[in-house]
C-alpha positions as CSV (number, residue, x, y, z in Angstrom):
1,X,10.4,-23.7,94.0
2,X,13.8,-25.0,93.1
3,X,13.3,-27.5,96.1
4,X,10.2,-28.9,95.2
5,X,11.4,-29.5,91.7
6,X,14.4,-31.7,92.7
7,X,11.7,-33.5,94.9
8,X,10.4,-34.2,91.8
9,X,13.1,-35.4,89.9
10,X,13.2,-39.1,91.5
11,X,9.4,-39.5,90.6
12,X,10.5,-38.7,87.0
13,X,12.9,-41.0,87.1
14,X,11.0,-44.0,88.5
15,X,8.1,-43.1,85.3
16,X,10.6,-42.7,82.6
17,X,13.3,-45.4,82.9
18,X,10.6,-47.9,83.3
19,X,8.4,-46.7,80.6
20,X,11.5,-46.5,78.3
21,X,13.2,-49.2,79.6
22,X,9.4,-51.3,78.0
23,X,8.9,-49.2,75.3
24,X,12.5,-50.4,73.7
25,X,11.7,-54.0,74.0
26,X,8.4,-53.8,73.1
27,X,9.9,-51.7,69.7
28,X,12.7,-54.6,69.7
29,X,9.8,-57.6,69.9
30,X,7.6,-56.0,67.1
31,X,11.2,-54.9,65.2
32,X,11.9,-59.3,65.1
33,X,8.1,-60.0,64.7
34,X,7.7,-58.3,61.7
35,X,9.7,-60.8,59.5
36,X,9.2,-64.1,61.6
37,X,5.5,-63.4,61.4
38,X,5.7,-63.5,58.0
39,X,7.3,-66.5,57.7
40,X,4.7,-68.0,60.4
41,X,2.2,-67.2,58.1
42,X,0.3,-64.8,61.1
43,X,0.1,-61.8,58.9
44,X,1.0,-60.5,54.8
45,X,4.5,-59.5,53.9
46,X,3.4,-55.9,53.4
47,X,1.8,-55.8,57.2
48,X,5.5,-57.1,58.5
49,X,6.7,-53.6,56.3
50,X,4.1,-51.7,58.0
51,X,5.2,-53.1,62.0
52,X,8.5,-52.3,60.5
53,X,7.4,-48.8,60.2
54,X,5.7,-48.6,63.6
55,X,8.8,-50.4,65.2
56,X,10.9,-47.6,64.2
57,X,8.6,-44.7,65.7
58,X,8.5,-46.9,68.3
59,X,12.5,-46.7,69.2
60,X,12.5,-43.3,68.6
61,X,10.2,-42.8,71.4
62,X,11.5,-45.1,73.5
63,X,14.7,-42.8,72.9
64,X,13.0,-40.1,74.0
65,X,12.0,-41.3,77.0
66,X,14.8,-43.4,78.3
67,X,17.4,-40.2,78.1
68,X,14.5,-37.8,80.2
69,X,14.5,-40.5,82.5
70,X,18.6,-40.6,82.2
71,X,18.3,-37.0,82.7
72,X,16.0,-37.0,86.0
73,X,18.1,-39.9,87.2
74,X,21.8,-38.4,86.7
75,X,21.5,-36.7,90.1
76,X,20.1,-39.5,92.2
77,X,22.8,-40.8,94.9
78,X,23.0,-44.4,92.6
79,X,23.8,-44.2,88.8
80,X,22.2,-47.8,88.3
81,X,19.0,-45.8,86.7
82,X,21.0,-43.2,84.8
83,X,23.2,-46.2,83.6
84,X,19.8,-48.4,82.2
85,X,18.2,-45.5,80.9
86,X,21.3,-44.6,78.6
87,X,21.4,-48.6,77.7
88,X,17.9,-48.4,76.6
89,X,17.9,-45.4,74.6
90,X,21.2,-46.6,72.8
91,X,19.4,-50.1,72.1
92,X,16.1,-47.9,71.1
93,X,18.1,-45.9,68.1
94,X,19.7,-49.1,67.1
95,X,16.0,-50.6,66.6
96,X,14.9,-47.8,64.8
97,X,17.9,-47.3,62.4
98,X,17.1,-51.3,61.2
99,X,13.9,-50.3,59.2
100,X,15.2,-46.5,58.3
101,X,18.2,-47.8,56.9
102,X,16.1,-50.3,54.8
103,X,13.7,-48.1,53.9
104,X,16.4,-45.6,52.6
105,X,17.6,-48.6,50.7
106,X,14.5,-49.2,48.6
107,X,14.2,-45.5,47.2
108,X,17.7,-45.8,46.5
109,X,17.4,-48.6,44.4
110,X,15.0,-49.2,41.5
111,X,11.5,-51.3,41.9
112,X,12.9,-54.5,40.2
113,X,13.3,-58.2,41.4
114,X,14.9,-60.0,38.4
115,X,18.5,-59.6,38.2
116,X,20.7,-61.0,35.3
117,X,24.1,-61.9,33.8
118,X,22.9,-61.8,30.5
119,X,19.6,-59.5,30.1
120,X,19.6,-60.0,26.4
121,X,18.9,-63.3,26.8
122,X,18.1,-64.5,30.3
123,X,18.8,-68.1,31.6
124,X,15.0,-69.6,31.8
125,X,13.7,-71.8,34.5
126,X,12.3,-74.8,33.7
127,X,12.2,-77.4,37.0
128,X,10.9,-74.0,39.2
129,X,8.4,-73.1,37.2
130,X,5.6,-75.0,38.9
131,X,7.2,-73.9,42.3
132,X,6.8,-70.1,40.9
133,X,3.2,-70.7,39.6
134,X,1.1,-68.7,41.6
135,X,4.2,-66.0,43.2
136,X,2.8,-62.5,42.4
137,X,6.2,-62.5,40.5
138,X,6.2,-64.6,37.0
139,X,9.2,-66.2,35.5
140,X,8.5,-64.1,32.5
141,X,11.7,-61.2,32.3
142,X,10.4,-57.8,32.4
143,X,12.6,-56.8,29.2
144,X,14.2,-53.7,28.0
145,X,13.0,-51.6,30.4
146,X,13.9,-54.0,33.5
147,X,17.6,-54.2,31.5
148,X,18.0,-50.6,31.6
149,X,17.2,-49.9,35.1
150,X,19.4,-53.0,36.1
151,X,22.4,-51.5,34.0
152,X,21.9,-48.4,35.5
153,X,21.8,-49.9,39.4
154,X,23.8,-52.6,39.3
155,X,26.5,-52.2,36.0
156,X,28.9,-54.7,37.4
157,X,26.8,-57.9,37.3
158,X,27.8,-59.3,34.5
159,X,28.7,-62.7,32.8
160,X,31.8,-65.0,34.4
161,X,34.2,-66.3,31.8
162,X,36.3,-69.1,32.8
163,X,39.5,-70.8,31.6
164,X,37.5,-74.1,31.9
165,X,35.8,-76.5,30.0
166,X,32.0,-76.1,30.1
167,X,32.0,-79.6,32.2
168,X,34.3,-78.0,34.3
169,X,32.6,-74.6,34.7
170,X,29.5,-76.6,36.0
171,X,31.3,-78.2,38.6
172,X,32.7,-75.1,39.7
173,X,29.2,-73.4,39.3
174,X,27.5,-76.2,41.4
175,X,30.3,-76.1,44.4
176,X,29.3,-72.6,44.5
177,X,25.3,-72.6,44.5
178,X,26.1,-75.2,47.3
179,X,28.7,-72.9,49.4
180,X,26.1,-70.2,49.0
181,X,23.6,-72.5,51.1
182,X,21.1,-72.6,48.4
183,X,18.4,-75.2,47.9
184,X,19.1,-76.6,44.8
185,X,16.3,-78.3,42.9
186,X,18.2,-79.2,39.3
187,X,21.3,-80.2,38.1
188,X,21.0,-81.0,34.3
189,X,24.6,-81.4,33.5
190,X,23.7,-81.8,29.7
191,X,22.0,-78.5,29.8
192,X,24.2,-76.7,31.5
193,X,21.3,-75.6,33.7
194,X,21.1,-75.5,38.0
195,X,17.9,-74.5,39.5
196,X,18.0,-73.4,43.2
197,X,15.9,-71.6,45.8
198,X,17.6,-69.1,48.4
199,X,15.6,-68.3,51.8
200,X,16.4,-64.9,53.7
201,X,16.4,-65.4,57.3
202,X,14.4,-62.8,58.7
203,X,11.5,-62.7,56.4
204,X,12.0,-66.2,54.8
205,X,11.9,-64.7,51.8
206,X,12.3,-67.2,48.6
207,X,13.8,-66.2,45.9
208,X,14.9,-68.8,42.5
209,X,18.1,-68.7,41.0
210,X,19.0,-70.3,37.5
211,X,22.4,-71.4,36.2
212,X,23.2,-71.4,32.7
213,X,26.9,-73.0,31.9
214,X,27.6,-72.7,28.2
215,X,30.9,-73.4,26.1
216,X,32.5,-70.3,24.2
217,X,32.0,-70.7,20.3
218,X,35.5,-71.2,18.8
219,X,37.6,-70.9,21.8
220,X,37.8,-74.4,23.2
221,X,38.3,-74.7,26.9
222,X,36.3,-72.0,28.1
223,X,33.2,-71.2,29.1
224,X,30.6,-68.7,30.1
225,X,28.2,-68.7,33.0
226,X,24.8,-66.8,33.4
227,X,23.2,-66.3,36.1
228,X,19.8,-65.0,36.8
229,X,18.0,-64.7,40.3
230,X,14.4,-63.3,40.3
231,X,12.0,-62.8,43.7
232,X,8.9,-64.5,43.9
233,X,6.7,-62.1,45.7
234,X,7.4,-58.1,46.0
235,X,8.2,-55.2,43.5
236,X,11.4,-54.5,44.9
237,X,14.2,-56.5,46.4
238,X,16.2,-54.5,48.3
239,X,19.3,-55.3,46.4
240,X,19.5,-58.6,47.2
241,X,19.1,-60.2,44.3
242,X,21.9,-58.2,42.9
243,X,24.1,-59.4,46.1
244,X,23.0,-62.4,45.9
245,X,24.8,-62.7,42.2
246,X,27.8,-61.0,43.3
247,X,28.7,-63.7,46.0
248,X,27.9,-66.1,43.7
249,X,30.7,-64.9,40.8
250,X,32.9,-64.2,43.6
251,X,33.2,-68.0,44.2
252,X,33.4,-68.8,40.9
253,X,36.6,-66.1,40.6
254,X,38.3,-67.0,43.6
């Protein structure tokens, strides 16, 4: 009995490493998919979250499959097998941690997707508005209710007060927005105000950022900067608009 079932193990082998081997890229194809399809317009943001989903059951079958075959295989004169069966169940967990790590992300966080310096009195957009006119997202800020779940998430995003003039805060407000790689759509130097649009790469996600550059009352040569950033489609951002703030002020701090 022993006999036949080593006879058996090279049959395993040639099933499982294959299958697994296909099974990872398949759960890597639909893993990239899910975003670029988006952004190709094939299918709805919330169907990319759902191949997401499937992507990562996906892996962890793949998984599954590729270390049997690994274990069928580790006996077998060559290790070739044994050695791509252990690659493809590695590259199988790393596609499924992608969307569980995300998806631990958003129940960490709260269900916002406007994020402020100053959520007592928000910088307004006025050149995006148009852009923004039929997002599921308004421009309108959520209030009180959005300001105490921000507070709570993200406490440190808060206002940047520089040493500078308020011309001179611009400038260095503007040289940021454009190291961040942002689209910007208005400078309005006697406002104080830049408008700009940021696209995430895997989704293409677009998300409007405005720039608020004031003087301080009574102490010349310095100034305050607000800064809000606000998603335009989706009840929760992931974080990112919160991240997207804190790069920003760390270029203005530098």
């Amino acid at each position: 009995m022993t006999e036949e079932i080593g006879d058996d193990r090279p049959k395993i082998a040639d099933i499982a490493v294959p299958m697994g081997v296909v099974a990872t890229f398949a759960a890597l194809l639909m893993l990239a998919s899910a975003g670029f399809g988006y952004q190709m317009d094939l299918w709805s943001f919330m169907t990319g979250f759902t191949i997401l989903g499937v992507s990562a059951w996906l892996g962890l079958g793949a998984a599954v499959v590729s270390l049997v075959g690994a274990y069928f295989a580790r006996t077998l004169p060559s290790r070739g097998r044994m050695s791509i069966a252990i690659g493809a169940a590695i590259l199988a967990v790393a596609v499924a941690v992608v969307p569980w790590q995300w998806n631990q992300t958003v129940y960490k966080l709260p269900f916002i997707h406007d994020i402020s310096t100053n959520t007592d009195d928000p910088p307004l957009f006025v050149a995006l508005l148009a852009a923004r006119a039929e997002s599921p997202n308004t421009s309108d800020y959520g209030g009180a209710e959005v300001a105490a779940q921000q507070k709570a998430a993200y406490p440190d995003i808060q206002p940047v007060i520089l040493d500078l003039s308020a011309d001179e805060g611009f400038r260095r407000a503007e040289a940021a927005v454009r190291r961040l790689g942002w689209d910007v759509v208005a400078l309005i130097t006697t406002e104080g105000r830049i408008e700009a649009t940021d696209t995430t790469f895997w989704f293409g996600f677009k998300d409007d950022i405005v720039v608020r550059v004031r003087p301080i009352e009574g102490e010349p040569g310095r100034s305050r900067i607000d800064a809000r950033s606000v998603s335009r489609v989706g009840l929760s951002d992931v974080g990112a608009n919160a991240n997207r703030l804190r790069a920003f002020t760390a270029l203005l701090t530098d």
